[in-house]
Rosetta silent file (secondary structure, phi, psi, omega in degrees, C-alpha in Angstrom):
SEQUENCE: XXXXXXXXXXXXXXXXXXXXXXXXXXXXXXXXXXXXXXXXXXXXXXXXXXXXXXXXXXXXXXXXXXXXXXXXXXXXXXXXXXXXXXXXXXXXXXX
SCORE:     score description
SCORE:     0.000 S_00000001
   1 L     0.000  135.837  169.423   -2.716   35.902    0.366 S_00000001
   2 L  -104.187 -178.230  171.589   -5.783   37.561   -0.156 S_00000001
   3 L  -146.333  116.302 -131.913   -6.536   40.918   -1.630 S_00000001
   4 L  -127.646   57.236  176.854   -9.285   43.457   -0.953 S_00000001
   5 L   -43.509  121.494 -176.674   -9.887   45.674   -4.048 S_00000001
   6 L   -92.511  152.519  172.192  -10.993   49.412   -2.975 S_00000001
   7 L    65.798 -134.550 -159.892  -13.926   51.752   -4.783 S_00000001
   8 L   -91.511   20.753 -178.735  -14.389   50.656   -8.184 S_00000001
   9 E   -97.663 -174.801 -174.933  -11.640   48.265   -9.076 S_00000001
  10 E  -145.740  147.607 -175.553  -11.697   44.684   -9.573 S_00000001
  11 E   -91.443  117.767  109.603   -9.430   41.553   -9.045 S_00000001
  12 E  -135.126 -162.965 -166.309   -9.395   39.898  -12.044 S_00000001
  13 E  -120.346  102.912 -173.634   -8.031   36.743  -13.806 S_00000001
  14 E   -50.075  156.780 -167.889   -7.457   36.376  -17.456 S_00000001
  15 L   -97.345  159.082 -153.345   -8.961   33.514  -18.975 S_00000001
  16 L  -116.082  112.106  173.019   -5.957   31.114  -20.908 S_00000001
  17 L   -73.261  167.914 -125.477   -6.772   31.184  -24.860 S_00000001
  18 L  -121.485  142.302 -151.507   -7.207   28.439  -26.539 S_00000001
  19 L   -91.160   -1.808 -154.317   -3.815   26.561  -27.826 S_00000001
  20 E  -132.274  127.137  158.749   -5.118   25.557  -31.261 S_00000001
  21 L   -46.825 -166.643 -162.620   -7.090   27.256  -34.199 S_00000001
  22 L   -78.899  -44.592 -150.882  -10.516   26.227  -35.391 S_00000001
  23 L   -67.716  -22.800 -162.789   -8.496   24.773  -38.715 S_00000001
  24 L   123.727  -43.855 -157.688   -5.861   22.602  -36.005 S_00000001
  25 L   -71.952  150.619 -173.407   -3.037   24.393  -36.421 S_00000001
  26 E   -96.232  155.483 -170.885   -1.175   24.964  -32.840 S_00000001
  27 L  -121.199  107.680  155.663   -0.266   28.522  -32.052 S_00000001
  28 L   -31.611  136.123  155.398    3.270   29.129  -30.291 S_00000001
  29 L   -70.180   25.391  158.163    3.332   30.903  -27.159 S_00000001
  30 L  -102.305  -17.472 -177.173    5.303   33.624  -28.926 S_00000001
  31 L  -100.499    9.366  171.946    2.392   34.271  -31.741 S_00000001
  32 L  -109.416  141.273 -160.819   -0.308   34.565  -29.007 S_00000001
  33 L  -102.910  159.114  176.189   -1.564   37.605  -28.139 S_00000001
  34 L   -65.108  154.828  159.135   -3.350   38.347  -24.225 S_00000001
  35 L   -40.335 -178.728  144.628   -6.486   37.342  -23.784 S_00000001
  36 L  -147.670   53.474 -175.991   -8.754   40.312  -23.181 S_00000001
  37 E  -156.888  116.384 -164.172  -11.630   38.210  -21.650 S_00000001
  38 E  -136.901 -176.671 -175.924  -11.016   37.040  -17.907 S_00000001
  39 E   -87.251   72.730 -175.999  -12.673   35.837  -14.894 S_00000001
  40 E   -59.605  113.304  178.839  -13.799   38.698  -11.943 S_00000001
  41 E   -91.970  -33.538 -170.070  -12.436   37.077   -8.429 S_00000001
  42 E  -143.196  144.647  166.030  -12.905   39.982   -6.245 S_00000001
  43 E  -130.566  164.715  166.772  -14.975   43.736   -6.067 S_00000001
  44 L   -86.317  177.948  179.669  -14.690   46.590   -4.273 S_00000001
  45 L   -69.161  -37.574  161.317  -17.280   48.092   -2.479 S_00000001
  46 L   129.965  169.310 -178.363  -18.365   50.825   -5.489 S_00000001
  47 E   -82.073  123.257 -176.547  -17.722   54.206   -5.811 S_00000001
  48 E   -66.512  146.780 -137.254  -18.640   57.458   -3.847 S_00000001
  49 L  -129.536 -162.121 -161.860  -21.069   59.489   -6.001 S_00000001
  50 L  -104.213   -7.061  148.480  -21.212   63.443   -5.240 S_00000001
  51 L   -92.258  -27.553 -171.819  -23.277   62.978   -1.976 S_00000001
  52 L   123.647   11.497 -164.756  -21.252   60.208   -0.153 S_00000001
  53 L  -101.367  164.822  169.499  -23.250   57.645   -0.939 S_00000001
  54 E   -95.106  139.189 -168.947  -21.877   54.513   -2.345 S_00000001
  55 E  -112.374  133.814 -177.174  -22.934   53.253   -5.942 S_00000001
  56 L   -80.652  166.803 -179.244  -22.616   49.435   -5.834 S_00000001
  57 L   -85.083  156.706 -146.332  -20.908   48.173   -8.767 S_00000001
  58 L   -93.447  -15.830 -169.736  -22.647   46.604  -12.344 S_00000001
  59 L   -95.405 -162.166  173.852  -19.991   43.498  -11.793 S_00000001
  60 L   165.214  130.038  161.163  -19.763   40.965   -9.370 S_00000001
  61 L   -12.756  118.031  162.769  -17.363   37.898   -8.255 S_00000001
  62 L   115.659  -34.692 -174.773  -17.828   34.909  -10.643 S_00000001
  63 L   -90.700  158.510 -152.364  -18.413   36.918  -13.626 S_00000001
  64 E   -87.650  132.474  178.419  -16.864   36.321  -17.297 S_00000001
  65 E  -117.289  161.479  158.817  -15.978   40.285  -18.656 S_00000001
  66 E  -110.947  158.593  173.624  -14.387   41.175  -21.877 S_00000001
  67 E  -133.133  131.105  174.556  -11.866   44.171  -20.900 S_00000001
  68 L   -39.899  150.294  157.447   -9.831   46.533  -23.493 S_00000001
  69 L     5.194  -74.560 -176.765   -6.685   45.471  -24.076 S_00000001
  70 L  -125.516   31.028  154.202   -4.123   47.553  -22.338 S_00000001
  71 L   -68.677  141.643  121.819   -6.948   47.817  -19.130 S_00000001
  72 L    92.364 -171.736 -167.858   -6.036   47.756  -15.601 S_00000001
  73 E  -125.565  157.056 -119.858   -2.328   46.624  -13.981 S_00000001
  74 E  -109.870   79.262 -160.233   -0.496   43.703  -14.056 S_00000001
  75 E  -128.430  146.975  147.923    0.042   42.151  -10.262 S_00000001
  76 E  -105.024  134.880  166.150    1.046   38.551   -9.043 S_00000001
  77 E  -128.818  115.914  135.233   -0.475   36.758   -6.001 S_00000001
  78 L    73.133   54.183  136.222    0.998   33.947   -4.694 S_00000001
  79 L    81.539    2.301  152.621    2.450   32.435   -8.043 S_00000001
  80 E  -103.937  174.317  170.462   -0.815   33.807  -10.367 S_00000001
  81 E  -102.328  123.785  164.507   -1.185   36.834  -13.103 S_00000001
  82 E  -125.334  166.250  162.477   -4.356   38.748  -11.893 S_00000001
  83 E   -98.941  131.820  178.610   -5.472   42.141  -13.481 S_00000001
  84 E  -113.096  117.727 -160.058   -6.261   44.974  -10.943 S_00000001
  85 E  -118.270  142.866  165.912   -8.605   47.359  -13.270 S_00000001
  86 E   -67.276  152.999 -173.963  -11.650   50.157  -12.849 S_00000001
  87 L   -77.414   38.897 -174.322  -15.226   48.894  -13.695 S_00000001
  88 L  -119.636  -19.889  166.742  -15.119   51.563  -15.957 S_00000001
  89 L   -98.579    2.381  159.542  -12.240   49.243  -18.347 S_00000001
  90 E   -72.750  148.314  175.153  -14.990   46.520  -18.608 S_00000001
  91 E  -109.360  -19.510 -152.124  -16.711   46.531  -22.158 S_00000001
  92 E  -173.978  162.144 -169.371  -19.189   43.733  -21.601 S_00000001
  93 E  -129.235  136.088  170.503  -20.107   40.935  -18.910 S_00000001
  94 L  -100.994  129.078 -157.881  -20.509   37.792  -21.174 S_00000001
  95 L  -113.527    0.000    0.000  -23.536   35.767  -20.344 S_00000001
């Protein structure tokens, strides 16, 4: 299935944290908290501005964001967890 985010949201896909501290110790998958650093799979087309015009968006397909927390909504496609969020709940593009 695909999916076709409109205006200014974005398809993305949290990134899977890391299973083990720096120190060794393994972390339960009941002690781990979400990620809040994911993968962008899909954009929308950008937003209409106060003329009609479209403003393309600062993000783009392939790139690694950090996102707040408790950004965007929760969806499965076709047996994954994607996020579908506004570019406006990105903090940072990590480079």
């Amino acid at each position: 299935m695909k999916i076709r985010p409109l205006n200014d949201r974005l398809l993305v896909k949290r990134l899977e944290e890391e299973a083990k501290t720096a120190g060794g110790i393994i972390i339960p998958d009941s002690a781990k908290e979400k990620p809040a650093e994911g993968q962008v799979v899909a954009v929308g087309p950008g937003k209409l501005n106060d003329k009609g015009d479209r403003v393309a968006l600062q993000v783009k397909a392939g790139d690694r964001v950090l996102f707040s927390k408790y950004g965007g909504t929760d969806v499965r496609l076709d047996g994954e967890d994607y996020l579908i969020m506004r570019e406006d709940d990105i903090l940072g593009v990590v480079e």
